[in-house]
mmCIF file of the N, C-alpha and C atoms, coordinates in Angstrom:
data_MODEL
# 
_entry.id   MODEL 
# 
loop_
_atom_site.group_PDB 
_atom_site.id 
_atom_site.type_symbol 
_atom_site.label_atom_id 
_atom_site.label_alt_id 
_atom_site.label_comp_id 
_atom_site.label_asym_id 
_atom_site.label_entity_id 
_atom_site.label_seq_id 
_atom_site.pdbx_PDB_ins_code 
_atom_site.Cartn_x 
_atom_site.Cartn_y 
_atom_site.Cartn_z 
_atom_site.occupancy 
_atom_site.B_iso_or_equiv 
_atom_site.pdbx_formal_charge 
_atom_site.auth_seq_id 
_atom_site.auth_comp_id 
_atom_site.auth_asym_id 
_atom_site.auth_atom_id 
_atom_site.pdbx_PDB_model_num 
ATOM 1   N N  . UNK A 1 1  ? 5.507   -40.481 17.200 1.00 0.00 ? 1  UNK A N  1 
ATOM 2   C CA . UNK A 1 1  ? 5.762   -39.110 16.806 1.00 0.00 ? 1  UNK A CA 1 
ATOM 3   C C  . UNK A 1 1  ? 4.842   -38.729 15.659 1.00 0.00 ? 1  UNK A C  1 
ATOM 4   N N  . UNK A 1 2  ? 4.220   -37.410 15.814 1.00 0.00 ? 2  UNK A N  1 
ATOM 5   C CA . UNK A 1 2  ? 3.546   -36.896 14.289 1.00 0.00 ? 2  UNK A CA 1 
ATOM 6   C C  . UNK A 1 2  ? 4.241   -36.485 13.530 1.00 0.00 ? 2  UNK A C  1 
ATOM 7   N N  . UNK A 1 3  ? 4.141   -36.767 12.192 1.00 0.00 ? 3  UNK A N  1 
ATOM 8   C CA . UNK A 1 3  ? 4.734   -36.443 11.679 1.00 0.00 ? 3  UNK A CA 1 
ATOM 9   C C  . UNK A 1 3  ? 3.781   -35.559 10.242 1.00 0.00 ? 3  UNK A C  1 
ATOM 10  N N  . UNK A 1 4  ? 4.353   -34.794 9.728  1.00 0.00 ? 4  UNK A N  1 
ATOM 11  C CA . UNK A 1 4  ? 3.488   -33.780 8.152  1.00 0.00 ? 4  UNK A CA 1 
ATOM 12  C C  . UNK A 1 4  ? 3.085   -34.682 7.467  1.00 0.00 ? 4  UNK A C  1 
ATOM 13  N N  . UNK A 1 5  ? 1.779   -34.220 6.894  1.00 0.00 ? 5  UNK A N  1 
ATOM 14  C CA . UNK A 1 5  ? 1.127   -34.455 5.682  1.00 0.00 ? 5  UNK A CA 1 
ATOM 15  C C  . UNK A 1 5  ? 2.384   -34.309 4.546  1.00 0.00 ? 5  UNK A C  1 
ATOM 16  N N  . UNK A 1 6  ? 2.056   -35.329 4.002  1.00 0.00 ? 6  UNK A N  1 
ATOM 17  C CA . UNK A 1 6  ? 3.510   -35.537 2.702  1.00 0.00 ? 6  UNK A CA 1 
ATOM 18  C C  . UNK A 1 6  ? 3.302   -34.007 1.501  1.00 0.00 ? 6  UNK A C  1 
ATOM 19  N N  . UNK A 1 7  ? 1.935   -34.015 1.342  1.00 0.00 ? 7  UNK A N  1 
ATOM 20  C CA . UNK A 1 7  ? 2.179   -32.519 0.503  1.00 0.00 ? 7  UNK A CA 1 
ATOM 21  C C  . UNK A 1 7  ? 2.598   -31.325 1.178  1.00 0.00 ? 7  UNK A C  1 
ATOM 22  N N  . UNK A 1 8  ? 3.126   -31.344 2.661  1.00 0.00 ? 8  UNK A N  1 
ATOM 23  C CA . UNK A 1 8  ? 3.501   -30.236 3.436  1.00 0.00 ? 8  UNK A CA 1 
ATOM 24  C C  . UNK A 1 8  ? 5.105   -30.287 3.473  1.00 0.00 ? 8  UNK A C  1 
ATOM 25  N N  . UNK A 1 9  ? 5.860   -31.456 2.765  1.00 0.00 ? 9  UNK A N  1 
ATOM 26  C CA . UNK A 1 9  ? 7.393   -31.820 2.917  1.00 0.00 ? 9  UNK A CA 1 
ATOM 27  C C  . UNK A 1 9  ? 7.260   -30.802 1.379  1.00 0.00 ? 9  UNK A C  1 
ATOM 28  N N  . UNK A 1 10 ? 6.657   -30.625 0.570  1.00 0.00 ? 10 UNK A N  1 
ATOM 29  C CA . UNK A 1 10 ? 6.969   -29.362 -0.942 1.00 0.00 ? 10 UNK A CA 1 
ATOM 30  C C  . UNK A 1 10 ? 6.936   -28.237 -0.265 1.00 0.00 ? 10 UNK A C  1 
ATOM 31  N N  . UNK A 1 11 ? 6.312   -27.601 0.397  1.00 0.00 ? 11 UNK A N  1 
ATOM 32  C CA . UNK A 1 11 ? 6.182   -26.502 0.878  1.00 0.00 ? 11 UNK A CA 1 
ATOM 33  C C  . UNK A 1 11 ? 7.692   -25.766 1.535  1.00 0.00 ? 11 UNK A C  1 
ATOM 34  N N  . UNK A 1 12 ? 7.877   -24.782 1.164  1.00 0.00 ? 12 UNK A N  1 
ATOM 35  C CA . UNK A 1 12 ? 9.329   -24.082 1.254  1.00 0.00 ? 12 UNK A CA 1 
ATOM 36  C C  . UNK A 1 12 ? 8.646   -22.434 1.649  1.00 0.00 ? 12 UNK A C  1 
ATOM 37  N N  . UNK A 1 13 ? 9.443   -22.505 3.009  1.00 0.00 ? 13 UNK A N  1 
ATOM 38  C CA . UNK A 1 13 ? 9.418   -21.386 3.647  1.00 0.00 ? 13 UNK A CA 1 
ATOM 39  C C  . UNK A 1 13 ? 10.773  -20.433 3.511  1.00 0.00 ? 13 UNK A C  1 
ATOM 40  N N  . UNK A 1 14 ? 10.095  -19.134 3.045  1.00 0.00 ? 14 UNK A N  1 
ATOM 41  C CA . UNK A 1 14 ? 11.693  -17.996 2.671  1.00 0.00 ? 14 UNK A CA 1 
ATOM 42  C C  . UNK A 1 14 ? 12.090  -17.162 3.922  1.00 0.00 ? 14 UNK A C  1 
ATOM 43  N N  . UNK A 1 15 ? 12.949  -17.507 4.120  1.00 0.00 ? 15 UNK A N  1 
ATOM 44  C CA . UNK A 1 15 ? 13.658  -17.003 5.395  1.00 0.00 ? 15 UNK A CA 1 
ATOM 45  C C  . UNK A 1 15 ? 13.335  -15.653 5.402  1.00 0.00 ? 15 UNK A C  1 
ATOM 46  N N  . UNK A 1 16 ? 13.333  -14.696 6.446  1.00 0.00 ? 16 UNK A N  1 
ATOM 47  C CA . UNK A 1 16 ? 13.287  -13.162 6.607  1.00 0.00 ? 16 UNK A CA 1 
ATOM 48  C C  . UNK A 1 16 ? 14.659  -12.755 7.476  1.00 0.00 ? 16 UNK A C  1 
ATOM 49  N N  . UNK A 1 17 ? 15.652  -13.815 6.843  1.00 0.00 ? 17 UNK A N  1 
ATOM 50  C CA . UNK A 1 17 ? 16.972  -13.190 7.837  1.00 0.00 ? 17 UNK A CA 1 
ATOM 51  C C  . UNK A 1 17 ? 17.807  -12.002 6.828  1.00 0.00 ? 17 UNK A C  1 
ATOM 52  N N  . UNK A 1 18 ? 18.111  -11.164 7.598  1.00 0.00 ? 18 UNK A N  1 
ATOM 53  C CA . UNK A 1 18 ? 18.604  -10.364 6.880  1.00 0.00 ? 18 UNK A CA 1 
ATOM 54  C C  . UNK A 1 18 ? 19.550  -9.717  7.639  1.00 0.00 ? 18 UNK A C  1 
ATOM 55  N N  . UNK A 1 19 ? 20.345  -8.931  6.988  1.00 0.00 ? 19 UNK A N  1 
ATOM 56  C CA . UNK A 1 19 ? 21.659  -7.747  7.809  1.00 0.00 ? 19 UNK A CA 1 
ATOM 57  C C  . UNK A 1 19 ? 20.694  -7.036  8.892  1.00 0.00 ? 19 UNK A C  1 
ATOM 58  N N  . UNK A 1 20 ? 21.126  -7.018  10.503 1.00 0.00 ? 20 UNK A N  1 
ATOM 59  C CA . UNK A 1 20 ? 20.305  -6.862  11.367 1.00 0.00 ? 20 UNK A CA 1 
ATOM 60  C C  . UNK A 1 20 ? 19.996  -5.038  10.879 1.00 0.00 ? 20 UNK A C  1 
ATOM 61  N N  . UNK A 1 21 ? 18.651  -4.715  11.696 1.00 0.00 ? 21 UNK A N  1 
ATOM 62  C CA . UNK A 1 21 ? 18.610  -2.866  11.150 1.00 0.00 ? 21 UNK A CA 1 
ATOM 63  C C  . UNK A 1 21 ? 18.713  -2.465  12.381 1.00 0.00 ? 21 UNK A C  1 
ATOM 64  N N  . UNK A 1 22 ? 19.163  -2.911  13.404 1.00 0.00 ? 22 UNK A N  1 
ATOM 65  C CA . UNK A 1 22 ? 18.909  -2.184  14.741 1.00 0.00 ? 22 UNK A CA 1 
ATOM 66  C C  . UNK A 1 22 ? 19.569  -0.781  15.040 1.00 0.00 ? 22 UNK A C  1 
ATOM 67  N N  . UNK A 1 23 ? 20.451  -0.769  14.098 1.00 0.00 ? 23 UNK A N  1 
ATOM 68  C CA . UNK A 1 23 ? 21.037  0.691   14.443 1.00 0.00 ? 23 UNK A CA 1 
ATOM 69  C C  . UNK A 1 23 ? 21.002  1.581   13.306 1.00 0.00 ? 23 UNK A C  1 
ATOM 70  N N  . UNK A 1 24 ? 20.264  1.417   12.140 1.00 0.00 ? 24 UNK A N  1 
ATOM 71  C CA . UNK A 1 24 ? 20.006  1.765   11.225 1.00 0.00 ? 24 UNK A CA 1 
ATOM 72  C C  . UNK A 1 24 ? 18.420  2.226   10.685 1.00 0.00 ? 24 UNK A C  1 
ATOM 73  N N  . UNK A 1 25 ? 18.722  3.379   10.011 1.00 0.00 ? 25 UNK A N  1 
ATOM 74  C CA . UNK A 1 25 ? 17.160  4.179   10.005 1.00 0.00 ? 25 UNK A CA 1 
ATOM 75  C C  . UNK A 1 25 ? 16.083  3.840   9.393  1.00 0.00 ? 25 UNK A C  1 
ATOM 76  N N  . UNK A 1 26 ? 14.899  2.871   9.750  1.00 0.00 ? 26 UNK A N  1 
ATOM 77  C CA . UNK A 1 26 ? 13.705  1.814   9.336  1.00 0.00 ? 26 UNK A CA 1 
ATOM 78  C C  . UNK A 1 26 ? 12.498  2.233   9.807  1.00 0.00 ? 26 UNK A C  1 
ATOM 79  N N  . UNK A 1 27 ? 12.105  2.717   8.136  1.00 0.00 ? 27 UNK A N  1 
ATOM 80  C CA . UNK A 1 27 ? 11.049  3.164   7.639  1.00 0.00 ? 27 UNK A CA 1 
ATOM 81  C C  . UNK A 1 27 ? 9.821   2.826   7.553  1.00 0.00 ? 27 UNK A C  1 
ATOM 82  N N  . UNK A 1 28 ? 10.506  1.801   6.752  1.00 0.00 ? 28 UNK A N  1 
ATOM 83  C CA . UNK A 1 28 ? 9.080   0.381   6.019  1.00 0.00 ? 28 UNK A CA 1 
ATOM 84  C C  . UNK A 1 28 ? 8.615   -0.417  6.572  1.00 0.00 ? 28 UNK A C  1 
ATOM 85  N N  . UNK A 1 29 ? 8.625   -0.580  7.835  1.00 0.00 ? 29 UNK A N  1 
ATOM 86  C CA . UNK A 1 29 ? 7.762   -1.442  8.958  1.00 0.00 ? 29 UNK A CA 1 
ATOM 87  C C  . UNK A 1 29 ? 7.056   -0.876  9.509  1.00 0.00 ? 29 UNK A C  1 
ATOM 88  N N  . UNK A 1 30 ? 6.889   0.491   9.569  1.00 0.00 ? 30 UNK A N  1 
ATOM 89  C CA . UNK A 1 30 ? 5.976   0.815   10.485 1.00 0.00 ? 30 UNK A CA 1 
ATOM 90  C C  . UNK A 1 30 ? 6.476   1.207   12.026 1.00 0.00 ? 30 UNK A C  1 
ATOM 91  N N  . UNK A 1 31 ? 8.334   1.694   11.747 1.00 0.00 ? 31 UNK A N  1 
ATOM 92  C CA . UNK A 1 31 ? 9.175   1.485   13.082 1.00 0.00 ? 31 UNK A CA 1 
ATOM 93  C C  . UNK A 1 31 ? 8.800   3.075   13.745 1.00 0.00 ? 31 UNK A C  1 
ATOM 94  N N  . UNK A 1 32 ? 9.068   2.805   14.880 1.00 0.00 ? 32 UNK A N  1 
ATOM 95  C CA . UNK A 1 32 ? 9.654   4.405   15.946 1.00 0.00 ? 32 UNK A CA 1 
ATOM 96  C C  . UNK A 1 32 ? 10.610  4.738   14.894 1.00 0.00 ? 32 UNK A C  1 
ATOM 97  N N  . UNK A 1 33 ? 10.717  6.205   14.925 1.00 0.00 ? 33 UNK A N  1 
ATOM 98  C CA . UNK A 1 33 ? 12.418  6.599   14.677 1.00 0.00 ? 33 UNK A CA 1 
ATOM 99  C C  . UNK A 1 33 ? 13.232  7.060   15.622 1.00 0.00 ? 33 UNK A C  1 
ATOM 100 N N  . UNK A 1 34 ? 12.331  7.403   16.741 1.00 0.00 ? 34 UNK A N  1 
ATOM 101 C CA . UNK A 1 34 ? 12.668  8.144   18.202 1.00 0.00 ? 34 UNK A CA 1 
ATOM 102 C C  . UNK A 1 34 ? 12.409  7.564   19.227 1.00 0.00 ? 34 UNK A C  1 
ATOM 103 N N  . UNK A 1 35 ? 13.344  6.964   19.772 1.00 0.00 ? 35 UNK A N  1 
ATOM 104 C CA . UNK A 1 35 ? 13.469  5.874   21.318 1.00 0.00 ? 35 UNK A CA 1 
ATOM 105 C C  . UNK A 1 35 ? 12.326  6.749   22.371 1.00 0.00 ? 35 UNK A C  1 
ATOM 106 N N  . UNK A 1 36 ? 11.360  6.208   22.922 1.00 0.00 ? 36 UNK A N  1 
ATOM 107 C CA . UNK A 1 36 ? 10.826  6.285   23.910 1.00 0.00 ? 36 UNK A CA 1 
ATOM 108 C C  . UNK A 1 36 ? 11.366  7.208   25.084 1.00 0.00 ? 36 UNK A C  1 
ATOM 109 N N  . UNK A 1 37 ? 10.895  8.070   25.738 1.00 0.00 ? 37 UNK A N  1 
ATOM 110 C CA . UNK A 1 37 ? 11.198  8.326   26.245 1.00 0.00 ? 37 UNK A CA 1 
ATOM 111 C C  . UNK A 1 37 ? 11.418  7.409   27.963 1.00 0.00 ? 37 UNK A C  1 
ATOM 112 N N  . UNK A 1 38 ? 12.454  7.905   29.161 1.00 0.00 ? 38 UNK A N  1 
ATOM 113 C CA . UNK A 1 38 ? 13.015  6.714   29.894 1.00 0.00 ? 38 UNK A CA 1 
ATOM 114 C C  . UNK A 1 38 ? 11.390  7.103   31.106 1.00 0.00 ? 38 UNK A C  1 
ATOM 115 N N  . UNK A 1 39 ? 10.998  7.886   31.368 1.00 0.00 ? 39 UNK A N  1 
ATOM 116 C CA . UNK A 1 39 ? 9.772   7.423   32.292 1.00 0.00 ? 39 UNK A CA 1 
ATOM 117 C C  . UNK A 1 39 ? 8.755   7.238   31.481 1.00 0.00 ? 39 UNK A C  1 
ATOM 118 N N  . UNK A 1 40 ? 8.266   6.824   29.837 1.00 0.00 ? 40 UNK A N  1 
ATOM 119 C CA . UNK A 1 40 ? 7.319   6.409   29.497 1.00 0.00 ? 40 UNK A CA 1 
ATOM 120 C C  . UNK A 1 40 ? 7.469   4.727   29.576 1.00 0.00 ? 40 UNK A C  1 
ATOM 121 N N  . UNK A 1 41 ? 9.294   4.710   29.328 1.00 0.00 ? 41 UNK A N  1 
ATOM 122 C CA . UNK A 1 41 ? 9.667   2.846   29.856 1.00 0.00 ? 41 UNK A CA 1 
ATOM 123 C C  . UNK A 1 41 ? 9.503   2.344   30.850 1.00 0.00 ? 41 UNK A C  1 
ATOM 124 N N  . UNK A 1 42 ? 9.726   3.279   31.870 1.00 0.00 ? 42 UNK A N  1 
ATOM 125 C CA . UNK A 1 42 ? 9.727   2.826   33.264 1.00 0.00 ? 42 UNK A CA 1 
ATOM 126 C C  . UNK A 1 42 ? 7.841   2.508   33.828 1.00 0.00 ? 42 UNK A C  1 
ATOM 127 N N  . UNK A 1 43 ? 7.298   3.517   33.045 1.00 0.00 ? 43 UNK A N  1 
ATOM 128 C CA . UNK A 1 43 ? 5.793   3.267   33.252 1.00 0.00 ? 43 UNK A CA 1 
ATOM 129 C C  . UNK A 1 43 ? 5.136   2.141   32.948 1.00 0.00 ? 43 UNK A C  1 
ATOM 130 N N  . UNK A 1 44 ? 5.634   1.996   31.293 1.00 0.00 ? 44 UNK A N  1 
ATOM 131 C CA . UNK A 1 44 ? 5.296   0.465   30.916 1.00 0.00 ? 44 UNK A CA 1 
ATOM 132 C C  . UNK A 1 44 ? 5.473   -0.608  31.908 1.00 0.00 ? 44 UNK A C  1 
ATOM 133 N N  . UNK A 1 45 ? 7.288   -0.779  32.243 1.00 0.00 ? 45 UNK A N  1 
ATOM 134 C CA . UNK A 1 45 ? 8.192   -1.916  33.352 1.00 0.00 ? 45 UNK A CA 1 
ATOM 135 C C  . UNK A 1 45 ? 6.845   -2.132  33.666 1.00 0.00 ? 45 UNK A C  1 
ATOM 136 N N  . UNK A 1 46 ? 6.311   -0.739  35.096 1.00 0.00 ? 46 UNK A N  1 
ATOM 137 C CA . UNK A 1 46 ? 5.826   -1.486  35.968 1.00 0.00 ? 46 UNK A CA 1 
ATOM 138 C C  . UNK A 1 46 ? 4.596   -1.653  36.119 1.00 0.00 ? 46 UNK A C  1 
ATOM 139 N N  . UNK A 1 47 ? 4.018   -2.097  34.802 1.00 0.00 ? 47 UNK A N  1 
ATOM 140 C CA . UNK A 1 47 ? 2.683   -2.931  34.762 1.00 0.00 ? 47 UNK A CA 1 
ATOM 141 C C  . UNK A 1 47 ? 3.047   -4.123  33.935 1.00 0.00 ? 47 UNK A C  1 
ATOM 142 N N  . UNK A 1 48 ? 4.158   -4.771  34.055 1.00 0.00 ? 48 UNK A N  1 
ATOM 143 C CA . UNK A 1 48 ? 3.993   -5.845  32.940 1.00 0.00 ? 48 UNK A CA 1 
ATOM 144 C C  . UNK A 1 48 ? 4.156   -7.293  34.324 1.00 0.00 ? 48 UNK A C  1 
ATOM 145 N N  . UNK A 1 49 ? 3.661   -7.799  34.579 1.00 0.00 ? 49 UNK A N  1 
ATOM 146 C CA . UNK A 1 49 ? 3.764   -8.723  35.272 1.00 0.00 ? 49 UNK A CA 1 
ATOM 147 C C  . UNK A 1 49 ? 3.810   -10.082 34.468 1.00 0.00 ? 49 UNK A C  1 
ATOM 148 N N  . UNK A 1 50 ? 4.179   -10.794 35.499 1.00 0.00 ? 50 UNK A N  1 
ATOM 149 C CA . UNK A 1 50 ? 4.311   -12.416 34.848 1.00 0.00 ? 50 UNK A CA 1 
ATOM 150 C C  . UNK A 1 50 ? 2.729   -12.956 34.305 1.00 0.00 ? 50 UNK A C  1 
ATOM 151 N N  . UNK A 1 51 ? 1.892   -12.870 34.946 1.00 0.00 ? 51 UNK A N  1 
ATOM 152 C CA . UNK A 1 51 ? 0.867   -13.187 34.498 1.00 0.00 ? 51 UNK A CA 1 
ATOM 153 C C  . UNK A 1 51 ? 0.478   -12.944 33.036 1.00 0.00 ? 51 UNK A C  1 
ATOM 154 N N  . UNK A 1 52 ? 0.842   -11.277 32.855 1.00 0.00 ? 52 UNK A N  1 
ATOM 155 C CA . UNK A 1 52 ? 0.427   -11.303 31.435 1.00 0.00 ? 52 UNK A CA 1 
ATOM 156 C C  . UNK A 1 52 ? 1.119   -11.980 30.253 1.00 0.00 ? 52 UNK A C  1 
ATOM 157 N N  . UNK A 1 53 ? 2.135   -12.612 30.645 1.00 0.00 ? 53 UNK A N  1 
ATOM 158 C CA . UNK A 1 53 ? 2.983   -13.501 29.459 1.00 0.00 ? 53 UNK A CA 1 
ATOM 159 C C  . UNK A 1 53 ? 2.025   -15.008 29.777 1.00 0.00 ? 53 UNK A C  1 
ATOM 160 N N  . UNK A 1 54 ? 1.297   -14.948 30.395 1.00 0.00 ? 54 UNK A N  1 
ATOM 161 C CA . UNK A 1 54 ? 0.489   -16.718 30.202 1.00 0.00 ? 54 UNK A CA 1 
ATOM 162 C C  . UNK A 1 54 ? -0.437  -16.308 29.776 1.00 0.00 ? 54 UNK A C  1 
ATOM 163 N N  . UNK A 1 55 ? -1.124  -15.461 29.172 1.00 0.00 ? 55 UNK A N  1 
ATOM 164 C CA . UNK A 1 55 ? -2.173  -15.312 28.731 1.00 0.00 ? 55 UNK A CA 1 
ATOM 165 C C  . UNK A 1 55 ? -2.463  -14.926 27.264 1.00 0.00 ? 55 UNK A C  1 
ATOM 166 N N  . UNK A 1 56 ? -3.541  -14.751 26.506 1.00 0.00 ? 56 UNK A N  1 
ATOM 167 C CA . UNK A 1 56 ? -3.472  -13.968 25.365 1.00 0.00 ? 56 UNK A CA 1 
ATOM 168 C C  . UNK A 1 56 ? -4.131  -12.698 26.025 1.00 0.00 ? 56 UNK A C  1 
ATOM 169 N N  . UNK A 1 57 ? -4.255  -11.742 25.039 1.00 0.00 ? 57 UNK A N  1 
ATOM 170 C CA . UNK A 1 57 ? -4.927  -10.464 25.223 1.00 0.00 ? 57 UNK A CA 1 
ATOM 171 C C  . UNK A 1 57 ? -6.357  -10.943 24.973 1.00 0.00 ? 57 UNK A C  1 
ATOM 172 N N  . UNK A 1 58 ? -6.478  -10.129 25.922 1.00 0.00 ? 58 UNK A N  1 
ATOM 173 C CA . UNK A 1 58 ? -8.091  -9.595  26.150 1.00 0.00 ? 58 UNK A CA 1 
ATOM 174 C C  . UNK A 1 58 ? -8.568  -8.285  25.340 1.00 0.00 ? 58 UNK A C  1 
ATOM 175 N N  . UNK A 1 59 ? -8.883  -8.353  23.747 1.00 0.00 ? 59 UNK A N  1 
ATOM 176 C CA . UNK A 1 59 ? -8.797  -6.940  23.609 1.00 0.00 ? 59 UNK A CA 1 
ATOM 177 C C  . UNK A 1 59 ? -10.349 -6.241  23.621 1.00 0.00 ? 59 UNK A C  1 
ATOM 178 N N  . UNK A 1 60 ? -11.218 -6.931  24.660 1.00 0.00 ? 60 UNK A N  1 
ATOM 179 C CA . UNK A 1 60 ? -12.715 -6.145  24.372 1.00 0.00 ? 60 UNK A CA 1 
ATOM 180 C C  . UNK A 1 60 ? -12.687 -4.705  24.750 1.00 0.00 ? 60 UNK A C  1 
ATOM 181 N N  . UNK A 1 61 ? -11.806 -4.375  26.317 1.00 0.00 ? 61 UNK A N  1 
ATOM 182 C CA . UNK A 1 61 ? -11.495 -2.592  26.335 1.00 0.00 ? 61 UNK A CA 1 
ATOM 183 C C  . UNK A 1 61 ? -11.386 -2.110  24.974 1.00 0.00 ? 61 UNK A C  1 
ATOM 184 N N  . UNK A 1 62 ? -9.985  -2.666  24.765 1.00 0.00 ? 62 UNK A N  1 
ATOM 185 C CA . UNK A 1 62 ? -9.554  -1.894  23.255 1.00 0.00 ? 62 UNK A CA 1 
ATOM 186 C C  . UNK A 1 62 ? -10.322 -1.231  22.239 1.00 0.00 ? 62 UNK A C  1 
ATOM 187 N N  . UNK A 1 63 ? -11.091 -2.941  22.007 1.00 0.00 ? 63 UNK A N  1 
ATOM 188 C CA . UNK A 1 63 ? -12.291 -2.338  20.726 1.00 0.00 ? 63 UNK A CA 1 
ATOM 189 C C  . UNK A 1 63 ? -13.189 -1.708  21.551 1.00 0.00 ? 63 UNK A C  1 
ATOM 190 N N  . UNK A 1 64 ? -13.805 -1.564  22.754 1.00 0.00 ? 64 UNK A N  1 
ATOM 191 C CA . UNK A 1 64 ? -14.833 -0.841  23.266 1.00 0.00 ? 64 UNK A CA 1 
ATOM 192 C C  . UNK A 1 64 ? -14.203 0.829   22.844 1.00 0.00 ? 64 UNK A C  1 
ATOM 193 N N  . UNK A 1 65 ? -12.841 0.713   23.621 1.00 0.00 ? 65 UNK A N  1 
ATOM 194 C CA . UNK A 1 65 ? -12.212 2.182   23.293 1.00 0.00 ? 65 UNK A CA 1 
ATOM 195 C C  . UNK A 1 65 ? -12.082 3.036   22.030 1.00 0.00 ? 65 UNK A C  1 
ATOM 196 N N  . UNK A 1 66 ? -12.054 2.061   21.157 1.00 0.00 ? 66 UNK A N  1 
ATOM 197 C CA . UNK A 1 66 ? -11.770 2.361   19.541 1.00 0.00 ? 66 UNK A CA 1 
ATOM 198 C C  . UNK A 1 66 ? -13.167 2.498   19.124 1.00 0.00 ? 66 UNK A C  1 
ATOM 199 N N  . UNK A 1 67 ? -13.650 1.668   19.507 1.00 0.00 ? 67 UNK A N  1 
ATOM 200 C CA . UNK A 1 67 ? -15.601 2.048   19.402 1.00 0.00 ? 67 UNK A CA 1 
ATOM 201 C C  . UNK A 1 67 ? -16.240 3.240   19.614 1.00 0.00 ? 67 UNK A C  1 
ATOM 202 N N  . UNK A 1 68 ? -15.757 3.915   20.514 1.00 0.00 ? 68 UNK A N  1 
ATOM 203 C CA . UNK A 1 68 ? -16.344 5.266   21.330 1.00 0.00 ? 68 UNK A CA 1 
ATOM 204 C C  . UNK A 1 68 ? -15.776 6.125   20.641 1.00 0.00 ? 68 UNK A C  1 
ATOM 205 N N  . UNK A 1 69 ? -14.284 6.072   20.487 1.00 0.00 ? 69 UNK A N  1 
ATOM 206 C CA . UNK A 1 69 ? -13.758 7.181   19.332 1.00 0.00 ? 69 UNK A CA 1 
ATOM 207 C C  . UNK A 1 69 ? -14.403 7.090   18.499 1.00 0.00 ? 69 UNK A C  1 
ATOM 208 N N  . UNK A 1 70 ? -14.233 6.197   17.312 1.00 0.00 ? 70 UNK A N  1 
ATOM 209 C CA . UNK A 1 70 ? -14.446 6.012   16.392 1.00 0.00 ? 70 UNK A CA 1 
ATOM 210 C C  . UNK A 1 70 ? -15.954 6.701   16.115 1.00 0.00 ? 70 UNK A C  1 
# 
């Protein structure tokens, strides 16, 4: 079994658990405040296939797209 580098057993990670906000109005992340509308969900659904959960993103469109705006 591997096991940590001994100066990695000091190292202390601070939890981010907190009182859940799911139904409560969140600002400071950068959240929606307004649920999606139900055929912009349904549009998403049906392009998400299994495939794209084995993969990482491909984001060269993206930046090409953000390129051209930009």
């Amino acid at each position: 079994m591997i096991s940590a580098k001994s100066n990695l057993h000091k190292v202390y990670r601070y939890s981010e658990k907190e009182p859940s906000r799911l139904f409560h109005q969140r600002l400071d992340r950068n959240e929606r405040n307004q649920p999606f509308s139900e055929e912009f969900m349904e549009n998403i659904k049906s392009k998400i296939t299994g495939e794209l959960f084995m993969v990482y993103p491909e984001m060269d469109s993206v930046y090409e797209t953000v390129a051209g705006w930009l």
